[in-house]
PyMOL Python script that loads the backbone (N, CA, C, O; Angstrom):
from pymol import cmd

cmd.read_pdbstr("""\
ATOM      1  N   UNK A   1      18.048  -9.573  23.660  1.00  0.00           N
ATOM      2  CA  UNK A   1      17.195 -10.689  23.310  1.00  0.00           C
ATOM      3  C   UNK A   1      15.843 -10.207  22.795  1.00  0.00           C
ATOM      4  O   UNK A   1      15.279 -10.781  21.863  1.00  0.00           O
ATOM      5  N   UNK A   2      15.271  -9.016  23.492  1.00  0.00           N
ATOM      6  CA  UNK A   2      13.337  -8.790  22.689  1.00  0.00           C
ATOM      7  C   UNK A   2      13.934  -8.296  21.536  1.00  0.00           C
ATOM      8  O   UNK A   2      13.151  -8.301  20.586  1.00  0.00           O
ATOM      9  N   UNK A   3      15.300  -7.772  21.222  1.00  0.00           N
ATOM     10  CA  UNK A   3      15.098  -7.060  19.855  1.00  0.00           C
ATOM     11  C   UNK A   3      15.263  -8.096  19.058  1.00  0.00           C
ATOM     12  O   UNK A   3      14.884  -7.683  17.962  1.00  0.00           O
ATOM     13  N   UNK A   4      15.581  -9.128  18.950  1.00  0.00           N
ATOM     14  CA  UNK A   4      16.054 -10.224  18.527  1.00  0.00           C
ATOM     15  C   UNK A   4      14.580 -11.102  17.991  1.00  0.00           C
ATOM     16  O   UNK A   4      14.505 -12.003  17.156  1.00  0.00           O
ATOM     17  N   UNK A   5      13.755 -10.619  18.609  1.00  0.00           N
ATOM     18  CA  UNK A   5      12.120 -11.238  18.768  1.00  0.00           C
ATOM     19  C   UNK A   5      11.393 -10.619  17.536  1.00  0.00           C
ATOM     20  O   UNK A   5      10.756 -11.282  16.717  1.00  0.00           O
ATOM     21  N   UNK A   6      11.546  -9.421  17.507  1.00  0.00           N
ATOM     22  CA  UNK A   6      10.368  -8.308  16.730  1.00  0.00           C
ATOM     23  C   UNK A   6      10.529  -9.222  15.153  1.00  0.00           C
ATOM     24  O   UNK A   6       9.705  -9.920  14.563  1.00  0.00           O
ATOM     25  N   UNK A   7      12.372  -8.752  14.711  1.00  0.00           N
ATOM     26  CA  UNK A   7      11.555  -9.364  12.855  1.00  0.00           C
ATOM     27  C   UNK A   7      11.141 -10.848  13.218  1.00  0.00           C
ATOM     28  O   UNK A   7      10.344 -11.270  12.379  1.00  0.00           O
ATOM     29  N   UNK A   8      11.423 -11.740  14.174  1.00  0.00           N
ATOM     30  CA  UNK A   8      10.778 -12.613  13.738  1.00  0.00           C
ATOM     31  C   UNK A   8       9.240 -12.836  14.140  1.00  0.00           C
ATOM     32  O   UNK A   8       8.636 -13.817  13.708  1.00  0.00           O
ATOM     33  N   UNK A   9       8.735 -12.062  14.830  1.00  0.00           N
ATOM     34  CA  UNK A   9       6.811 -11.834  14.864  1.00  0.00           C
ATOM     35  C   UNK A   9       6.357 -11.246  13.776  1.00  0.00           C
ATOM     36  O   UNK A   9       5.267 -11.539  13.286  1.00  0.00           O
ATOM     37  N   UNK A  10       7.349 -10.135  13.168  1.00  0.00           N
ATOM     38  CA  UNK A  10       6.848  -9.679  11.997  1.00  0.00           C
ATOM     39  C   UNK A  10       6.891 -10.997  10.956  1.00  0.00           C
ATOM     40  O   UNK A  10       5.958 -11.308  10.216  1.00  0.00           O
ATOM     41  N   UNK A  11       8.208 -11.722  11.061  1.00  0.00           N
ATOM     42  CA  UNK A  11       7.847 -12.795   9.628  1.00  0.00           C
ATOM     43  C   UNK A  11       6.645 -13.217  10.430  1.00  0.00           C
ATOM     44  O   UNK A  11       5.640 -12.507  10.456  1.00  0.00           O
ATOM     45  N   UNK A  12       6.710 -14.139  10.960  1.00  0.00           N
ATOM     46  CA  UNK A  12       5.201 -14.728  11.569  1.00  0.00           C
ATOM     47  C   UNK A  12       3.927 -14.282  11.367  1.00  0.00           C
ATOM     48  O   UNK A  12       2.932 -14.890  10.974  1.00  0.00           O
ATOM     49  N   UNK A  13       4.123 -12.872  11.761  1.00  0.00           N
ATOM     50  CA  UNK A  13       2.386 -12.076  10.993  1.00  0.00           C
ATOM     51  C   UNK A  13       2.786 -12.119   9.617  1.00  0.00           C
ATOM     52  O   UNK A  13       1.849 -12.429   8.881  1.00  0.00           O
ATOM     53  N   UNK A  14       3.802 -11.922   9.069  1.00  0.00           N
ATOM     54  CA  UNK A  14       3.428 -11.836   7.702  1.00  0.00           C
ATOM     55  C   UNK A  14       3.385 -13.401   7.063  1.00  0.00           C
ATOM     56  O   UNK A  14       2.921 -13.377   5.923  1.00  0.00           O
ATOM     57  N   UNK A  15       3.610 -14.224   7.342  1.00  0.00           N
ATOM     58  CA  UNK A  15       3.141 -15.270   6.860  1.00  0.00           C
ATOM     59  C   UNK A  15       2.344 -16.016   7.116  1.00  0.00           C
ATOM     60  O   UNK A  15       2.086 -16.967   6.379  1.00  0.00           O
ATOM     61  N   UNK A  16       1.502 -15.691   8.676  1.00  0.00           N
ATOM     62  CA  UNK A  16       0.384 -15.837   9.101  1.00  0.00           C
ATOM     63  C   UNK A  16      -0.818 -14.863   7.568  1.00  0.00           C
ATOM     64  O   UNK A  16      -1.687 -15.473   6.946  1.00  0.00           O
ATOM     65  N   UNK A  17      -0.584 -13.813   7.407  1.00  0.00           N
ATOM     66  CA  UNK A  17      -1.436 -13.061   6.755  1.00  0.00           C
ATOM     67  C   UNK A  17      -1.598 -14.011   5.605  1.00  0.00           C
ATOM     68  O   UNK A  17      -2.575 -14.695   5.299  1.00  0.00           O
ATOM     69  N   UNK A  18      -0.652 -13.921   5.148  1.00  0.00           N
ATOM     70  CA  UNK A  18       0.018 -14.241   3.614  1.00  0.00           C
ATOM     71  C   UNK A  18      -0.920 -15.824   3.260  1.00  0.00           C
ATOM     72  O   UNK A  18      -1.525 -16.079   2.219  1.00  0.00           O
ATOM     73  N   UNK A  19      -0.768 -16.797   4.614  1.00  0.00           N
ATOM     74  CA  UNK A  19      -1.672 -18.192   4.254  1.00  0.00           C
ATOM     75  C   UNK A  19      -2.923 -17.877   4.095  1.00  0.00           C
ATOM     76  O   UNK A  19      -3.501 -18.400   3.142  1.00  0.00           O
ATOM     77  N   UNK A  20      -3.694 -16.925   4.995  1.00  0.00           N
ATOM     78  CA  UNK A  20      -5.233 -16.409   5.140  1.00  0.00           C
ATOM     79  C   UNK A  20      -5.606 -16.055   3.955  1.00  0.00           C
ATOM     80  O   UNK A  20      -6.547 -16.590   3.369  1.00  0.00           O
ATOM     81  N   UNK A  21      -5.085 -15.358   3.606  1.00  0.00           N
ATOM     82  CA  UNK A  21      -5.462 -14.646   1.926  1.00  0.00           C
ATOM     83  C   UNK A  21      -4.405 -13.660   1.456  1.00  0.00           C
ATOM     84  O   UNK A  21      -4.151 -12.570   1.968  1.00  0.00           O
ATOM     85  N   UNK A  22      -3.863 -14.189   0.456  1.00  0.00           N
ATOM     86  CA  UNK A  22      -2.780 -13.939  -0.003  1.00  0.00           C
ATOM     87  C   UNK A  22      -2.868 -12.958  -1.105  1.00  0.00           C
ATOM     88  O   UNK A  22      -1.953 -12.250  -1.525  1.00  0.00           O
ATOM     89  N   UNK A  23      -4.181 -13.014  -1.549  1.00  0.00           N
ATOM     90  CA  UNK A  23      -4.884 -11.921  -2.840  1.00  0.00           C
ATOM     91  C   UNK A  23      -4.739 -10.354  -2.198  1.00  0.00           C
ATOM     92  O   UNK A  23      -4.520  -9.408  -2.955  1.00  0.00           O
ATOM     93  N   UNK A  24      -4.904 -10.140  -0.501  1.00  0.00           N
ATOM     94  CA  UNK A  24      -5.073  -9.186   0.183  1.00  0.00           C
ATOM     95  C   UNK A  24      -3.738  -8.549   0.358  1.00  0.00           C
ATOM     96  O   UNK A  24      -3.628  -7.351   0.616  1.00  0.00           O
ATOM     97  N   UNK A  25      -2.895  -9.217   0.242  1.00  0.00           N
ATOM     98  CA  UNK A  25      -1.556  -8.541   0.818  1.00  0.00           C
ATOM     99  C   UNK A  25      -1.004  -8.117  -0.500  1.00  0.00           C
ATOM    100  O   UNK A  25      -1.268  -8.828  -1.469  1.00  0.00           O
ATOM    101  N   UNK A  26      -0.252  -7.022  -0.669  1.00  0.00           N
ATOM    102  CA  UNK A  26       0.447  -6.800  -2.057  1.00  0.00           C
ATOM    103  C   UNK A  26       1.441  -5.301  -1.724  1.00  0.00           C
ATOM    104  O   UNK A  26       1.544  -4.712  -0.648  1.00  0.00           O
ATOM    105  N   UNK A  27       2.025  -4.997  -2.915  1.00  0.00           N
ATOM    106  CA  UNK A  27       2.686  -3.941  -3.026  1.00  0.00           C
ATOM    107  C   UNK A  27       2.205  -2.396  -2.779  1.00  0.00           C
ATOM    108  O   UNK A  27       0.988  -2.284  -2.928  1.00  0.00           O
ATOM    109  N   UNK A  28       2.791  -1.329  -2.479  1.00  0.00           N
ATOM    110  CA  UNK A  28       2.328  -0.418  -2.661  1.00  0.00           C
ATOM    111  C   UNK A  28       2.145  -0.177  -4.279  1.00  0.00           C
ATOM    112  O   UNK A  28       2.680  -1.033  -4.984  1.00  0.00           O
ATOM    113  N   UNK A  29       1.375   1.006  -5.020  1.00  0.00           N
ATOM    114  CA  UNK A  29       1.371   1.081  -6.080  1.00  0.00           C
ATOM    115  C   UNK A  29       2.365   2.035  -6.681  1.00  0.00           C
ATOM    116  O   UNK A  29       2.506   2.283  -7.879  1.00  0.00           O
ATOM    117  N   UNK A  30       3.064   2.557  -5.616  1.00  0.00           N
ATOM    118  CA  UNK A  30       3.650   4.040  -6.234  1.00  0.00           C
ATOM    119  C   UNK A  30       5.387   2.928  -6.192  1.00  0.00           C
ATOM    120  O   UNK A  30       5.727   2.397  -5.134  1.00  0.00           O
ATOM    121  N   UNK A  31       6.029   2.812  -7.169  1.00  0.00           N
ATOM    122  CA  UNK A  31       7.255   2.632  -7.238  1.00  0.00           C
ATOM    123  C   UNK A  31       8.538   2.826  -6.639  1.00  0.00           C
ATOM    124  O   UNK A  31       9.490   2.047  -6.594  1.00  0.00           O
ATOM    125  N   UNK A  32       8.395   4.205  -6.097  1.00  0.00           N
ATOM    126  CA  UNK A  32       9.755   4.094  -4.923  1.00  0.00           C
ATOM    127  C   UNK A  32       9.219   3.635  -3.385  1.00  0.00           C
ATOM    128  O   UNK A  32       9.975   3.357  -2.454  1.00  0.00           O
ATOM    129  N   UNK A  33       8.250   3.623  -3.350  1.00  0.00           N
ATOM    130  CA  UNK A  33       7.264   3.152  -2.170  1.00  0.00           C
ATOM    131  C   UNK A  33       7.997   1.323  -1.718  1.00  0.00           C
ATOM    132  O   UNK A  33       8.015   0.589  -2.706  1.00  0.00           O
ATOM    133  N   UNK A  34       8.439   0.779  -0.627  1.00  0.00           N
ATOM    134  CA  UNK A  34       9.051  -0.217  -0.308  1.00  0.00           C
ATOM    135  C   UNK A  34       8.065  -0.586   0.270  1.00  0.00           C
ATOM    136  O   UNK A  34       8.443  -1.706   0.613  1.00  0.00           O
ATOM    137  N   UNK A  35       6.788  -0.459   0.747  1.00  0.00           N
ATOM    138  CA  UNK A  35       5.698  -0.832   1.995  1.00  0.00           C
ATOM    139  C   UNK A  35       5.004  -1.413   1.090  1.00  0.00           C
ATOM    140  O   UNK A  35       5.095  -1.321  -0.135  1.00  0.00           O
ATOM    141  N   UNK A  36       4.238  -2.074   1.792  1.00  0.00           N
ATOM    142  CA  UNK A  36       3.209  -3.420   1.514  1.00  0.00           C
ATOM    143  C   UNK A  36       2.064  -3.266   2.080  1.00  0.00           C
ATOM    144  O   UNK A  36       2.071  -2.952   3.270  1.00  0.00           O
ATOM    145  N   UNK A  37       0.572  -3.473   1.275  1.00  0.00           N
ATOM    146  CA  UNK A  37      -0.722  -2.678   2.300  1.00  0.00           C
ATOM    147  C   UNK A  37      -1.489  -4.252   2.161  1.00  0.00           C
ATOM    148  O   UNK A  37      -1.238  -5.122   1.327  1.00  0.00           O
ATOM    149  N   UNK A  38      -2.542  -4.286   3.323  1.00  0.00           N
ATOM    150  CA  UNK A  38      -3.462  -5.409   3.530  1.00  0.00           C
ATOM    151  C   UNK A  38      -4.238  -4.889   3.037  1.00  0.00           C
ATOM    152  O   UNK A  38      -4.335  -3.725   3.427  1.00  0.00           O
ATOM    153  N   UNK A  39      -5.085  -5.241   2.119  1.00  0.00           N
ATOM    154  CA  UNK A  39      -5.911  -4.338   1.584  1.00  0.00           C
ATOM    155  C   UNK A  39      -7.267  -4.936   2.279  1.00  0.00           C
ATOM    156  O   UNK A  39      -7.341  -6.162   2.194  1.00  0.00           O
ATOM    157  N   UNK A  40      -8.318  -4.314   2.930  1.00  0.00           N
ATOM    158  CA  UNK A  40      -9.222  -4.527   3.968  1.00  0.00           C
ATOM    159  C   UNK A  40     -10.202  -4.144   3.141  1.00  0.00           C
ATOM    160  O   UNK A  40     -11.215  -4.611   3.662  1.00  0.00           O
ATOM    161  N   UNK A  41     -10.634  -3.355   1.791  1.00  0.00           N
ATOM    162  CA  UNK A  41     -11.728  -3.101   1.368  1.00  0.00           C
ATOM    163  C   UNK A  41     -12.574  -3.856   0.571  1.00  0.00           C
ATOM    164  O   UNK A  41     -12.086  -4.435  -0.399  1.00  0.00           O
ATOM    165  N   UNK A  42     -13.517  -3.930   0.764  1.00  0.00           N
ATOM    166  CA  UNK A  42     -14.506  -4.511   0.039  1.00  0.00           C
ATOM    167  C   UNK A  42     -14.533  -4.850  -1.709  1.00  0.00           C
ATOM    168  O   UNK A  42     -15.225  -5.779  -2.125  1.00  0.00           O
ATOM    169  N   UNK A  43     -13.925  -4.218  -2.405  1.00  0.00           N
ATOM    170  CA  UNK A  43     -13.563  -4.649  -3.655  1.00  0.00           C
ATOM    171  C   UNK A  43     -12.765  -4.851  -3.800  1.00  0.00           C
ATOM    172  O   UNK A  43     -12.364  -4.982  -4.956  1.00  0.00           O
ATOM    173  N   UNK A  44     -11.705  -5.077  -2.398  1.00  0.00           N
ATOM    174  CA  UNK A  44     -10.503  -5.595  -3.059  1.00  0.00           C
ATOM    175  C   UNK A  44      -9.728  -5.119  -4.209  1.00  0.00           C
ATOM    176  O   UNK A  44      -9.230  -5.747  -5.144  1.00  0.00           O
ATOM    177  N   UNK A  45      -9.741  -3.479  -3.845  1.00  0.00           N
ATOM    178  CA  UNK A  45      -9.061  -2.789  -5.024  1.00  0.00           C
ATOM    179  C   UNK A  45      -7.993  -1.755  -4.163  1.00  0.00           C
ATOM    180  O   UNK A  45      -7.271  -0.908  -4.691  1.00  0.00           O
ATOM    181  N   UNK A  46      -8.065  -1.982  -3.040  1.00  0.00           N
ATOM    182  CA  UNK A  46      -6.839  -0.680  -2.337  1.00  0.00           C
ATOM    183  C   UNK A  46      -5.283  -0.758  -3.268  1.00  0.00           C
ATOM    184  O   UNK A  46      -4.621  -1.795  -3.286  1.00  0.00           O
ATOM    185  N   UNK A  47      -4.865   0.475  -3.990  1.00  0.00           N
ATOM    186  CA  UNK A  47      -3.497   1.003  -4.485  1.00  0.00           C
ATOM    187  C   UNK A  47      -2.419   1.014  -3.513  1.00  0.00           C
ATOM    188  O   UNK A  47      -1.500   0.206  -3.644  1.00  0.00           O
ATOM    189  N   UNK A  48      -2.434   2.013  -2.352  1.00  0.00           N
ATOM    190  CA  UNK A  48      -1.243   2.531  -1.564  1.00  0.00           C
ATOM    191  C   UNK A  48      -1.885   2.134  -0.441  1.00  0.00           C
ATOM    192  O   UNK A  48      -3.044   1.920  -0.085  1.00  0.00           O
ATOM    193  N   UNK A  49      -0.494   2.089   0.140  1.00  0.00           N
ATOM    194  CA  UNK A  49       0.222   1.857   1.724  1.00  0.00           C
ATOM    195  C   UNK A  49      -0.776   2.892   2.631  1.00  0.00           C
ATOM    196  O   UNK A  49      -1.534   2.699   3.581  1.00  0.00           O
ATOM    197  N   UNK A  50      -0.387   4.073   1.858  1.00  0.00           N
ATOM    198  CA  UNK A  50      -1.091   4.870   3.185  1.00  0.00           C
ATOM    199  C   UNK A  50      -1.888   5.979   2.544  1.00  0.00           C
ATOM    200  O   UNK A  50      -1.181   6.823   1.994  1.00  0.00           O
ATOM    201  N   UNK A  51      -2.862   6.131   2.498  1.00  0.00           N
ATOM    202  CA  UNK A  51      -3.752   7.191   1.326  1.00  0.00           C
ATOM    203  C   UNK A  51      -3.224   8.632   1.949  1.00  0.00           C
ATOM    204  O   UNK A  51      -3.230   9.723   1.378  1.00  0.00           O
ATOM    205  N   UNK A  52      -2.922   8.425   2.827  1.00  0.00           N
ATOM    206  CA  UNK A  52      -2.907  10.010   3.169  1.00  0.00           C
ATOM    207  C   UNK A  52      -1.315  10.344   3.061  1.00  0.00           C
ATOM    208  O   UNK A  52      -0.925  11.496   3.252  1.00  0.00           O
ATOM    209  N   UNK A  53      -0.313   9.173   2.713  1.00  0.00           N
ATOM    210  CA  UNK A  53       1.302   9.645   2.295  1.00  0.00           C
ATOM    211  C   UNK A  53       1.368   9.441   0.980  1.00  0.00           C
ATOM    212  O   UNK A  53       2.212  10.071   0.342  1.00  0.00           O
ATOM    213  N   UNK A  54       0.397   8.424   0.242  1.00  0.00           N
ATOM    214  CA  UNK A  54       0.693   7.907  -1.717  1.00  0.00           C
ATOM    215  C   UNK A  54      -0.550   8.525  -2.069  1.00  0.00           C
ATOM    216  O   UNK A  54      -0.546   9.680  -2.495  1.00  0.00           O
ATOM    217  N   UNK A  55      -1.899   7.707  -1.901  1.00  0.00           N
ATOM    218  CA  UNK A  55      -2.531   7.483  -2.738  1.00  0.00           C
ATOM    219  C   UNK A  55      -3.006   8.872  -2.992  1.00  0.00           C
ATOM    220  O   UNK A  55      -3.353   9.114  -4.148  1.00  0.00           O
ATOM    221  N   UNK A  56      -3.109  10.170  -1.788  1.00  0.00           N
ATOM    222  CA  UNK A  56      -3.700  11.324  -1.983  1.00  0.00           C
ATOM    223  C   UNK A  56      -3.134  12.090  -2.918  1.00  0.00           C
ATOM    224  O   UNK A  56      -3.764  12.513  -3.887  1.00  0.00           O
ATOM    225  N   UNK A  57      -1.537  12.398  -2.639  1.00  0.00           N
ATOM    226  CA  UNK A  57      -0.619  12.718  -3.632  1.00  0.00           C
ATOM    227  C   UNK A  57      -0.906  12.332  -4.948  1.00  0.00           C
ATOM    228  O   UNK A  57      -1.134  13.208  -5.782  1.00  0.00           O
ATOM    229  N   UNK A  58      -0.923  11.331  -5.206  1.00  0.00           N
ATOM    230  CA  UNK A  58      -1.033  10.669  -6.765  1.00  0.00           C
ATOM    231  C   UNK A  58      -2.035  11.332  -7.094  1.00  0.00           C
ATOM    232  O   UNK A  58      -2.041  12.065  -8.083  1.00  0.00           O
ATOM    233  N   UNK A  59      -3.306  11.126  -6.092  1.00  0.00           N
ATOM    234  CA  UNK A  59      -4.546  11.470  -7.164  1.00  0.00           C
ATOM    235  C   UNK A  59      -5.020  13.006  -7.331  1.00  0.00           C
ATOM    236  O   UNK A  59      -5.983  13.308  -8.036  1.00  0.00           O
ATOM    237  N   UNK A  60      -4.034  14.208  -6.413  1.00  0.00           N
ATOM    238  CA  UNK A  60      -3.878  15.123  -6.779  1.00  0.00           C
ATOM    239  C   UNK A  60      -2.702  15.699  -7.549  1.00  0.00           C
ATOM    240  O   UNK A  60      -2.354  16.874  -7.430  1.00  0.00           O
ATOM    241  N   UNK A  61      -2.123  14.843  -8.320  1.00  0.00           N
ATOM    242  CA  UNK A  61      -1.429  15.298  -9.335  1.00  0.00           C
ATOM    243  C   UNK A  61      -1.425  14.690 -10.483  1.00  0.00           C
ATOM    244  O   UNK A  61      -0.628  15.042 -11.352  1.00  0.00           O
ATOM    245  N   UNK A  62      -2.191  13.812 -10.659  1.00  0.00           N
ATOM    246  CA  UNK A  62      -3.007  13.422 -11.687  1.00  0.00           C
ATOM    247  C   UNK A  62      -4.098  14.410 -12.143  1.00  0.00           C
ATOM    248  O   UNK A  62      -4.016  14.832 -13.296  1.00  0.00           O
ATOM    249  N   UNK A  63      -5.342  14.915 -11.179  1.00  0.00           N
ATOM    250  CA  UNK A  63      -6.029  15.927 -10.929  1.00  0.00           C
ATOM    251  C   UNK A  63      -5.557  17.130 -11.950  1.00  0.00           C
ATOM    252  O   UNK A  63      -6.193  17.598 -12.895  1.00  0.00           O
ATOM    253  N   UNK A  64      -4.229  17.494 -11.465  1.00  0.00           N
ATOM    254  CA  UNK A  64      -3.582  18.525 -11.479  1.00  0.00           C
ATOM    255  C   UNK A  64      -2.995  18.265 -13.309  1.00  0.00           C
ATOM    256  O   UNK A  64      -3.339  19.023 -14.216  1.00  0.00           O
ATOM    257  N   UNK A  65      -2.421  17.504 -13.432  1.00  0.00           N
ATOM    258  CA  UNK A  65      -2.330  17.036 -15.057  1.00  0.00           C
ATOM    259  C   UNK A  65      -3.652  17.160 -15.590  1.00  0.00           C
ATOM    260  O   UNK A  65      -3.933  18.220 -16.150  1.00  0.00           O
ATOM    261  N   UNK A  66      -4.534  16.230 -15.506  1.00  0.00           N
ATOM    262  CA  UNK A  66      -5.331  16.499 -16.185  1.00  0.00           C
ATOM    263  C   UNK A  66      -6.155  18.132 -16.435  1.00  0.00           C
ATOM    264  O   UNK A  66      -6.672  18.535 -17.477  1.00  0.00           O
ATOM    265  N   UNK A  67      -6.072  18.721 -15.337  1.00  0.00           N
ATOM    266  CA  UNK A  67      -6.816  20.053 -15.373  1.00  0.00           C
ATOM    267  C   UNK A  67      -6.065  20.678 -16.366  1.00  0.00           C
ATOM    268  O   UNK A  67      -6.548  21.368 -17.264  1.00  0.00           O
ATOM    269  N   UNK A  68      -4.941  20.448 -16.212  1.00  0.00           N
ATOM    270  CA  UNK A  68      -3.824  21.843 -17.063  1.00  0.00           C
ATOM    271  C   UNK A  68      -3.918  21.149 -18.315  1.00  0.00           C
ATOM    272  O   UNK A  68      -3.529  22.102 -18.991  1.00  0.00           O
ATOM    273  N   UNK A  69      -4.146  20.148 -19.257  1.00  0.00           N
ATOM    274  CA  UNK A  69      -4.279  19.609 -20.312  1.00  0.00           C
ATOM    275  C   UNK A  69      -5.426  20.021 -20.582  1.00  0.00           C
ATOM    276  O   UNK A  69      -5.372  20.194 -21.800  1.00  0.00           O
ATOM    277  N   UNK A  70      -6.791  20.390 -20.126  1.00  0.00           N
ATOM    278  CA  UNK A  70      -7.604  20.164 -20.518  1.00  0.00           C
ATOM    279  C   UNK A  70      -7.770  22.077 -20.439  1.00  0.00           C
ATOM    280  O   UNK A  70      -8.839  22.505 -20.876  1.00  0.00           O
ATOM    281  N   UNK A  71      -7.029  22.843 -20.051  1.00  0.00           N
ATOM    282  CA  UNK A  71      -6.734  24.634 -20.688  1.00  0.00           C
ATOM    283  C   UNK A  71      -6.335  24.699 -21.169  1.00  0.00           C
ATOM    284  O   UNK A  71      -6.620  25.622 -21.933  1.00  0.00           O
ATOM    285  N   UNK A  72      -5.552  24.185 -21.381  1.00  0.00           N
ATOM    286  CA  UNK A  72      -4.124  24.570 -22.807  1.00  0.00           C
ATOM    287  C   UNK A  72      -4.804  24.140 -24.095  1.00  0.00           C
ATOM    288  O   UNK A  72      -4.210  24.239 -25.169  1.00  0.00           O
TER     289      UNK A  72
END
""", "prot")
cmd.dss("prot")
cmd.show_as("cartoon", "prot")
cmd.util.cbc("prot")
cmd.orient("prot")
């Protein structure tokens, strides 16, 4: 029976969230990424789920592109 409980508190928070402000909740940005981030910052610009599993990655291999384009 409690396991029976959990997805439905999760729908509940998530559609509790979702009425509050719905601009805040969204996708991760990275494509095979299935997670969904609240985005809590002040401009309302957070990308990824988890900066330290997507967003760091991305922006060091972007980094990493751009450096090697810009020797060659």
């Amino acid at each position: 029976m409690a396991r029976a409980r959990g997805p439905a508190r999760a729908m509940l928070a998530w559609a509790s969230i979702h009425a509050r402000s719905p601009e805040r909740l969204r996708p991760c940005a990275k494509p095979e990424c299935c997670r969904f981030l609240l985005d809590r910052s002040n401009a309302n610009t957070a990308r990824w789920c988890s900066m330290a599993l997507r967003g760091n990655r991305s922006k060091v291999r972007r980094h990493y592109r751009r450096n090697r384009a810009t020797q060659e």
